[in-house]
N, C-alpha and C positions, 0 to 999 in steps of 0.2 A: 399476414406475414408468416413465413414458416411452410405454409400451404400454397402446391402449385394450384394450377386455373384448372388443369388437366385437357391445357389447348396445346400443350408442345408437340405431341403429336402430329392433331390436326394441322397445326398453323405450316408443319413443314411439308407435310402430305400436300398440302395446298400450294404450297411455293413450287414444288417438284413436279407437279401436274400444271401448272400454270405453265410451266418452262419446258415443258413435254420431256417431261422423265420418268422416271419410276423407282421404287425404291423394293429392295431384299431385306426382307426381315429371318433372323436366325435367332432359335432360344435352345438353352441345353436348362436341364435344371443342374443347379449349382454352379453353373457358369454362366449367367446373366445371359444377355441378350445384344444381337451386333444387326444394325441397318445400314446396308451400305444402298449408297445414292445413286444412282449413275443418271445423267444427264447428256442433251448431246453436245458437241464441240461446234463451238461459232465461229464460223469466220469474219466477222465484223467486228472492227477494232470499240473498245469504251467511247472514246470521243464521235464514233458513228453513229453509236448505239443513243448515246445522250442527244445529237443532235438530231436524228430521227423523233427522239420521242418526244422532244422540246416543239418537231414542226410542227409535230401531229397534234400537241395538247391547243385546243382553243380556250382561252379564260374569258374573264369577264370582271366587271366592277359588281358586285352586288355584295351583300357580307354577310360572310356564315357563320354560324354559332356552331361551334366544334366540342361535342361532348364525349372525353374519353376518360377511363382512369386510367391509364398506362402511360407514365409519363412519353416515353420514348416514341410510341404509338402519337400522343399526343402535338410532339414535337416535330416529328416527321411529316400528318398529314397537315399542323398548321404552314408550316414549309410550302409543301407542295401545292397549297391553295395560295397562299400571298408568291410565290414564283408565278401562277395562272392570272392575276393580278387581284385577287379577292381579296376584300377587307374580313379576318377572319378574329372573331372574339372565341380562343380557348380556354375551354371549363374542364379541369380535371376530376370535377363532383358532378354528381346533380345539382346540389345546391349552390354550388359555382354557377352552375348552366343560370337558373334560374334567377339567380342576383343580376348576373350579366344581364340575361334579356330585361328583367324591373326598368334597369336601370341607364339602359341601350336608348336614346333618345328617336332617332331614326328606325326604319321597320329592316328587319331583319329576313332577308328573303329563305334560308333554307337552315337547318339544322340538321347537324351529322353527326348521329347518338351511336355507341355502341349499346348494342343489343340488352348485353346484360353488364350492369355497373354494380358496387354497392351502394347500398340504402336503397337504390331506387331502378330498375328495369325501364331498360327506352321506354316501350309504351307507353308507362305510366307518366315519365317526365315529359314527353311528348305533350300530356293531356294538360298538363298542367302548366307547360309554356305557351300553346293555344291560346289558352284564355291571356295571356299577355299581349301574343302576334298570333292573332287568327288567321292570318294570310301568308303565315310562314309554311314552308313543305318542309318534308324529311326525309332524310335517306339515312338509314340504316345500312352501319357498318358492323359483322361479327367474324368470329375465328370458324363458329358453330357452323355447322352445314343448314339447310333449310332444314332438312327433316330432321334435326335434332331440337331446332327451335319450336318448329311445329308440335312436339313432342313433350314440349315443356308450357304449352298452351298457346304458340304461335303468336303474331305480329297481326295476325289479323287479313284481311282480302285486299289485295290491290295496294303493297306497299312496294317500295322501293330498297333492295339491300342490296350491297355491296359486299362480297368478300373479304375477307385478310389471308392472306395479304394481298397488297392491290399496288400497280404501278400507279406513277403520276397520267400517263396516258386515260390509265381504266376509270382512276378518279376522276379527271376532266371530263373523260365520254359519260358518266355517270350522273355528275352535278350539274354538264348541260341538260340530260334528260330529264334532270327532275325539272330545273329552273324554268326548262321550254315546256312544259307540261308535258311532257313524250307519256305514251303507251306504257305503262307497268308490265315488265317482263317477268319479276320474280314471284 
């Protein structure tokens, strides 16, 4: 509390390059600093736009363990998974994550960690929900770019991440790839 993440930057670099924009950055010293956005103009109305990306998302029934600490983050992507029709169990800790799955009577097909939490780093929760559901997959979600993760000791060979920010579309196309065992791109 108190202290940012030091992801505001990125998280909106990311959104602005997702949406094919770009942004201007200006610094004077003693007059702070001005990013202006620019973005392009759509001609497709909201309700097009929703219904387009509503076709395009495939769901499924199977149920995710959603691990985020951000509540809002955490609120949105459980959203977007039960709109896909997925049974989704969110944990705003690790230790959230990991009570849930103890306690999860049924097997839990995928877990969706952000990268870095406190107390505990996906990875490491990762290893330690395994041994709960060893036949569960994971995709990792962060703000971070790959090479910053890599940089902090990386995720490791042949994993699965996902960006933030991320449509409902990108998450669907995502969670089927892991679920179908698809090809590791990242």
């Amino acid at each position: 509390v108190g202290e940012g993440t030091g992801l505001g930057l990125a998280t909106v670099y990311g959104a602005v390059r997702q949406n094919h924009g770009m942004i201007e950055a200006s610094s004077e010293p003693g007059q702070g600093a001005t990013f202006t956005i620019y973005l392009p103009r759509s001609t497709t109305t909201t309700e097009e736009r929703a219904d387009k990306e509503q076709n395009a998302c495939d769901g499924g029934t199977a149920t995710i363990l959603v691990g985020e600490d951000e509540p809002g983050l955490l609120q949105v992507t459980t959203a977007m998974l039960k709109r896909l029709g997925y049974f989704v169990l969110p944990a705003d800790s690790p230790e959230k994550a990991l009570d849930l799955t103890a306690k999860h009577p049924q097997a839990i097909s995928l877990a969706i960690l952000d990268v870095i939490m406190p107390e505990m780093n996906g990875r490491d929760l990762l290893a330690r929900l395994s041994r709960l559901q060893p036949a569960m997959k994971c995709l990792y979600v962060s703000g971070y770019t790959a090479n910053i993760i890599a940089g902090q000791g990386g995720l490791g060979e042949g994993i699965f991440l996902l960006q933030k920010p991320f449509s409902q579309k990108e998450l669907a196309a995502k969670v089927h790839l892991v679920l179908s065992g698809g090809e590791k791109t990242d």
